[in-house]
N, CA, C and O atoms as a GROMACS GRO file, in nm:
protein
  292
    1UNK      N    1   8.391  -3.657  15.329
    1UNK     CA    2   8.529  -3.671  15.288
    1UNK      C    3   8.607  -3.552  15.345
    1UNK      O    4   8.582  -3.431  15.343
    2UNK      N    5   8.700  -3.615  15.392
    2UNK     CA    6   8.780  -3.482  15.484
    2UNK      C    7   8.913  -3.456  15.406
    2UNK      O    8   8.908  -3.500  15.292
    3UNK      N    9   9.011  -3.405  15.434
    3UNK     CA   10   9.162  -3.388  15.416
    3UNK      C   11   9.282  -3.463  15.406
    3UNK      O   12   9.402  -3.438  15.419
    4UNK      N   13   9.203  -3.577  15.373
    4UNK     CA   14   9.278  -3.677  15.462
    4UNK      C   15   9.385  -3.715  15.304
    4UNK      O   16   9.505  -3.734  15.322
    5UNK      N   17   9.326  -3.721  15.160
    5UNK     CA   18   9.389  -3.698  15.025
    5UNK      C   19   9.507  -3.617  14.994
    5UNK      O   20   9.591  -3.632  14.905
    6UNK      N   21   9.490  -3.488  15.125
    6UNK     CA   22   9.603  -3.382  15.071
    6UNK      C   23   9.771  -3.430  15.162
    6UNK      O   24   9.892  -3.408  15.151
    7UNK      N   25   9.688  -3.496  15.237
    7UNK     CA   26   9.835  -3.562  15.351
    7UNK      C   27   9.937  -3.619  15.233
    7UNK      O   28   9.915  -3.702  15.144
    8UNK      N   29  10.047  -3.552  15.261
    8UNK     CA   30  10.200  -3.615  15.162
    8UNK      C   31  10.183  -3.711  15.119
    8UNK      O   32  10.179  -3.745  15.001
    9UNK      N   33  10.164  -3.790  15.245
    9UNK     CA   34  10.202  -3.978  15.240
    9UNK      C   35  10.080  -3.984  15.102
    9UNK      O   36  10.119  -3.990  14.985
   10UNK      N   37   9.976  -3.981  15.128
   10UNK     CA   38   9.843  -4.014  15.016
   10UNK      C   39   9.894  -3.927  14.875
   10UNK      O   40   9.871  -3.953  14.757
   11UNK      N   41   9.941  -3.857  14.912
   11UNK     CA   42   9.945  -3.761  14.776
   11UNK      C   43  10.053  -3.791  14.698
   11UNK      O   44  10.044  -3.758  14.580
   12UNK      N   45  10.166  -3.851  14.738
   12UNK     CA   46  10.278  -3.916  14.706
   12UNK      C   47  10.250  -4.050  14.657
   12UNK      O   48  10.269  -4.077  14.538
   13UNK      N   49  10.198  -4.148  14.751
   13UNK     CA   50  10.147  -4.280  14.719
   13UNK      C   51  10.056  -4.252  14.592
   13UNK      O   52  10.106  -4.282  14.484
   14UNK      N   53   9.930  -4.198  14.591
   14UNK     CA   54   9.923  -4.188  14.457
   14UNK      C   55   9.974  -4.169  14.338
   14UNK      O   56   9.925  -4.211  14.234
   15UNK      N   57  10.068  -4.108  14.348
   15UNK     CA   58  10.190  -4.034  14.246
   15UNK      C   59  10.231  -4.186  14.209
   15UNK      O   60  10.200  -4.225  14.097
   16UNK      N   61  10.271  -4.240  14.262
   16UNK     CA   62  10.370  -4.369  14.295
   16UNK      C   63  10.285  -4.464  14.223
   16UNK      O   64  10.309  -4.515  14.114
   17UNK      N   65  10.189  -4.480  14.294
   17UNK     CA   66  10.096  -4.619  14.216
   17UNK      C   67  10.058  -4.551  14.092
   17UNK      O   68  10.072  -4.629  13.998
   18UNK      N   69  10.021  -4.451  14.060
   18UNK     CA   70   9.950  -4.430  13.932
   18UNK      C   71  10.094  -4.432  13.817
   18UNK      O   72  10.081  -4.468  13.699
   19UNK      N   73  10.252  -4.378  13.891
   19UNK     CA   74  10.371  -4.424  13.734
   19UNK      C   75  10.393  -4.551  13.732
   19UNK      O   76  10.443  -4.604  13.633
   20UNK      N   77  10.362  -4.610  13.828
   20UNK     CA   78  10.395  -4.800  13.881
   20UNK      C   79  10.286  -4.794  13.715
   20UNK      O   80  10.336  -4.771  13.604
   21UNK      N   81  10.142  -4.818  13.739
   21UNK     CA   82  10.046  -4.845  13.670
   21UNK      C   83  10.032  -4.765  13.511
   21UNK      O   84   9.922  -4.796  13.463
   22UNK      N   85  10.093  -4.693  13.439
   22UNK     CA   86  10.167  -4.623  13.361
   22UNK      C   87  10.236  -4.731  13.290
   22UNK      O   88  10.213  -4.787  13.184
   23UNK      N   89  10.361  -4.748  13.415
   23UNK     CA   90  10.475  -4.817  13.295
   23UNK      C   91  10.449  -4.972  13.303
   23UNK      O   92  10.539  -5.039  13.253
   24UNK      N   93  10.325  -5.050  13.365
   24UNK     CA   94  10.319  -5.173  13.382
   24UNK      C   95  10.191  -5.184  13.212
   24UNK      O   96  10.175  -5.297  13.164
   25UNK      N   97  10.135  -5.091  13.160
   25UNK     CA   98  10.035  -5.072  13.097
   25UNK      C   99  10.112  -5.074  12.948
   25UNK      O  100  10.079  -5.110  12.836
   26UNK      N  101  10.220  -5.022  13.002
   26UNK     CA  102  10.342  -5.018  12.868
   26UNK      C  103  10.384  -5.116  12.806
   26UNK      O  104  10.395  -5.150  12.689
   27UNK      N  105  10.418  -5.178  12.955
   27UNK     CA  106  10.515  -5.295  12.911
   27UNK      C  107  10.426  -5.419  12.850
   27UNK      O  108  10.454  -5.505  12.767
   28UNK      N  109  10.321  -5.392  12.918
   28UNK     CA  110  10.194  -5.488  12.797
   28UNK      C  111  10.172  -5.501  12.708
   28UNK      O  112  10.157  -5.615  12.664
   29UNK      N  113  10.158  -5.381  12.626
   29UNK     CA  114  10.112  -5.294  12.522
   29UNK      C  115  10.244  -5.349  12.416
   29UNK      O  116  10.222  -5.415  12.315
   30UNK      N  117  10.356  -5.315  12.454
   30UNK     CA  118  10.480  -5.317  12.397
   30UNK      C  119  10.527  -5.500  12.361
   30UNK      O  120  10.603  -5.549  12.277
   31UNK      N  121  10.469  -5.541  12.431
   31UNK     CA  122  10.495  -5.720  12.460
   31UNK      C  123  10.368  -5.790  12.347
   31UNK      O  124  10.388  -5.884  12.271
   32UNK      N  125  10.217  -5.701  12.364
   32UNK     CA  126  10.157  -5.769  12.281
   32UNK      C  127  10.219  -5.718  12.091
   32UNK      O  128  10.222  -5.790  11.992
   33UNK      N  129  10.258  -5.572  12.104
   33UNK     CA  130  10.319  -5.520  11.989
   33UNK      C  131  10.357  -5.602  11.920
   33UNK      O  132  10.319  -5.642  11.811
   34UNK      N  133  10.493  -5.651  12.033
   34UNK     CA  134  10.606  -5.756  11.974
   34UNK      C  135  10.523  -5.894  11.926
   34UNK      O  136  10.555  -5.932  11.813
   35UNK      N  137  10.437  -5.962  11.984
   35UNK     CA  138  10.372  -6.080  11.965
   35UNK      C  139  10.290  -6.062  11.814
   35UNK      O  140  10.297  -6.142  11.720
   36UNK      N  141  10.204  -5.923  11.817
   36UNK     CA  142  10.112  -5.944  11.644
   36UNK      C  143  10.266  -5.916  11.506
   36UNK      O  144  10.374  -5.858  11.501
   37UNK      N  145  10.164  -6.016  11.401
   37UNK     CA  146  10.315  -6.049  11.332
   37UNK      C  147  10.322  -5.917  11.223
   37UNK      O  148  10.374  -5.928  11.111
   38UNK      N  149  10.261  -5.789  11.273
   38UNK     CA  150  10.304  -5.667  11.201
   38UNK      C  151  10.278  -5.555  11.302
   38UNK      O  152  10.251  -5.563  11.422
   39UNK      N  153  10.292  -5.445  11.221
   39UNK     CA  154  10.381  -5.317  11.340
   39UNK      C  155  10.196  -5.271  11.353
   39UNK      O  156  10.116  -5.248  11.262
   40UNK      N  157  10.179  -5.271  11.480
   40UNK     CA  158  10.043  -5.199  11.509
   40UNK      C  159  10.022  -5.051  11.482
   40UNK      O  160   9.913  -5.003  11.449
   41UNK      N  161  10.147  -4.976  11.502
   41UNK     CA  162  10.140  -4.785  11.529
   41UNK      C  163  10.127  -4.770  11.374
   41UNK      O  164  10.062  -4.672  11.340
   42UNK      N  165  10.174  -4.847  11.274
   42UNK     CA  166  10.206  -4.801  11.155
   42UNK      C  167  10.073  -4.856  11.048
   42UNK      O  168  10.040  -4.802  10.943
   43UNK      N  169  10.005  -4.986  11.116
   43UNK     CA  170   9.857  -5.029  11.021
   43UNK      C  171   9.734  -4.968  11.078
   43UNK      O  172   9.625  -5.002  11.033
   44UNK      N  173   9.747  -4.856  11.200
   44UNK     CA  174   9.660  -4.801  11.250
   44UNK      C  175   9.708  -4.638  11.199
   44UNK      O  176   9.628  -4.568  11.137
   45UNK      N  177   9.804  -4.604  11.223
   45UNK     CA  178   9.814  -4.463  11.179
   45UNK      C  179   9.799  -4.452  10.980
   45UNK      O  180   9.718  -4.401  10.903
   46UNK      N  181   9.899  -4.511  10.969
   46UNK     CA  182   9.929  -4.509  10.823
   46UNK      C  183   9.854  -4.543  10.703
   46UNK      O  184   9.858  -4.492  10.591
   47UNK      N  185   9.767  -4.664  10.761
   47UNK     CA  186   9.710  -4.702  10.672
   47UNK      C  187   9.563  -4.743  10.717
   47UNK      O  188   9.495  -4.843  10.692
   48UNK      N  189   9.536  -4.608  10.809
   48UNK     CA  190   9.398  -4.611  10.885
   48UNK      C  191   9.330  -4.710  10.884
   48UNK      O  192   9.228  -4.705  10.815
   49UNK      N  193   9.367  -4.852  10.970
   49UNK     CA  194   9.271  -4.970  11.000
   49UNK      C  195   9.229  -4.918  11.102
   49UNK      O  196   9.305  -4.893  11.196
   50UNK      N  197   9.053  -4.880  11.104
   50UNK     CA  198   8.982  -4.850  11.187
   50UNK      C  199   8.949  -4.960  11.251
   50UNK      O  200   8.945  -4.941  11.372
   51UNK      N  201   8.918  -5.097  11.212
   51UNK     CA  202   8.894  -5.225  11.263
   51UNK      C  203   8.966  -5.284  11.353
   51UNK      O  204   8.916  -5.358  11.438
   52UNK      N  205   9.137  -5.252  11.343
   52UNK     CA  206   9.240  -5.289  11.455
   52UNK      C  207   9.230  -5.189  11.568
   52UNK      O  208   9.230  -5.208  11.689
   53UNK      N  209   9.219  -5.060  11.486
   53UNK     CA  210   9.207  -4.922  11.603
   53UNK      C  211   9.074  -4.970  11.738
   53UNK      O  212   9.058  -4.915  11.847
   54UNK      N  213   9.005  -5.073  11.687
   54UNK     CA  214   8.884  -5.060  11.770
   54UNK      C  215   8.940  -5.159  11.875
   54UNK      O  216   8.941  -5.124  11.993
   55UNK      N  217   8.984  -5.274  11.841
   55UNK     CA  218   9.105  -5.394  11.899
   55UNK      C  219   9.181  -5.379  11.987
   55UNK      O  220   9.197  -5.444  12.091
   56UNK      N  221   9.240  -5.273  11.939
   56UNK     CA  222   9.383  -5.213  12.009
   56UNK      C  223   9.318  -5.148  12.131
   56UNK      O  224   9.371  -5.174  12.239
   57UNK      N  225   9.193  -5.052  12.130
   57UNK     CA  226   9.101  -4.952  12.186
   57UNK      C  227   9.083  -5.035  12.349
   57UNK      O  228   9.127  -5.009  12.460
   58UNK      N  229   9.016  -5.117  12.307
   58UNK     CA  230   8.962  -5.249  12.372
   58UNK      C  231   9.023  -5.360  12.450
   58UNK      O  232   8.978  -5.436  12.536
   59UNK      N  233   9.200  -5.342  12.368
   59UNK     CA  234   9.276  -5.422  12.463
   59UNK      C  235   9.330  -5.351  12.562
   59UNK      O  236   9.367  -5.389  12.673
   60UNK      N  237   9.334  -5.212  12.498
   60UNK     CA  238   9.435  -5.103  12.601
   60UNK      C  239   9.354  -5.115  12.741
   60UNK      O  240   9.395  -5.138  12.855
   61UNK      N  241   9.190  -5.083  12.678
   61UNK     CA  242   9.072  -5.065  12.837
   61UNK      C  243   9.100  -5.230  12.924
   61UNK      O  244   9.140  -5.260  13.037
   62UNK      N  245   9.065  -5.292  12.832
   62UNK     CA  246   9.118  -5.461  12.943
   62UNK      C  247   9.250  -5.454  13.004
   62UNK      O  248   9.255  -5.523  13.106
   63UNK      N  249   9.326  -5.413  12.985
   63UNK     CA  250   9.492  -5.415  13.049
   63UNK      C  251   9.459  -5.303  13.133
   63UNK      O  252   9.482  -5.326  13.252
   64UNK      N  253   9.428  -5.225  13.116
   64UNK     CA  254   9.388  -5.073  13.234
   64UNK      C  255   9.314  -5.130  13.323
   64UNK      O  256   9.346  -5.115  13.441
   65UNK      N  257   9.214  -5.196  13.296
   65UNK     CA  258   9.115  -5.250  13.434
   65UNK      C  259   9.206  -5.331  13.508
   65UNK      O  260   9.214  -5.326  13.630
   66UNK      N  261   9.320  -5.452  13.394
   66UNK     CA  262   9.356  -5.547  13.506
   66UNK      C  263   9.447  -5.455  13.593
   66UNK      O  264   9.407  -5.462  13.709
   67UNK      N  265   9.562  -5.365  13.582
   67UNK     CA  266   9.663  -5.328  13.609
   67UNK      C  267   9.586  -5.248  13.724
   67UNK      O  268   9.642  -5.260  13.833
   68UNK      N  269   9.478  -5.176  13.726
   68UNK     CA  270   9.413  -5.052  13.791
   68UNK      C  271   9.375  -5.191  13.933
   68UNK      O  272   9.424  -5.169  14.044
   69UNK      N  273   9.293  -5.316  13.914
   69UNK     CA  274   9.256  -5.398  14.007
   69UNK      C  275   9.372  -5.472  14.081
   69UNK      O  276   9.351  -5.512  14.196
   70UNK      N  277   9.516  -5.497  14.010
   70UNK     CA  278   9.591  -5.586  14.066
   70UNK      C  279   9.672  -5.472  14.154
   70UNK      O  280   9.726  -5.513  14.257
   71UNK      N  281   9.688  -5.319  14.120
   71UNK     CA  282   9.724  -5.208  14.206
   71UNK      C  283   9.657  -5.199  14.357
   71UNK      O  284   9.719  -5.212  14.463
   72UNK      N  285   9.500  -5.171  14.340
   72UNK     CA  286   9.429  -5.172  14.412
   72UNK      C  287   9.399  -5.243  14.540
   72UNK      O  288   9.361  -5.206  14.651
   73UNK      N  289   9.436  -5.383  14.478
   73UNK     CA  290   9.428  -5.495  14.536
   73UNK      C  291   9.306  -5.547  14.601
   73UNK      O  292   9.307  -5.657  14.656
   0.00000   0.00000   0.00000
């Protein structure tokens, strides 16, 4: 592996795809929020459902793989 990572263009493009993949992870997250018929941040923080926390855990890693593969291409 050579130098070839520190070149602008690569070092920028990464920058780029990884906030692309950020706010596409969001807008998921935020869409399934809206879809379950109660507030997720507040039955996981507040009223420590460890059982949804594991759910939520699990959907976040499945939406990261898809978003990380459909980037990638």
């Amino acid at each position: 592996m050579g130098i070839e990572w520190l070149k602008p263009a690569a070092f920028f493009g990464s920058i780029v795809y990884a906030l692309i993949g950020v706010v596409i992870f969001w807008l998921c997250f935020i869409v399934i929020d809206k879809l379950t018929p109660y507030d997720l941040w507040a039955e996981i923080v507040e009223k420590q459902n460890r059982a949804l926390g594991m759910v939520v855990a699990a959907m976040c890693l499945g939406i990261s793989v898809i978003v990380a593969a459909a980037i990638h291409g």
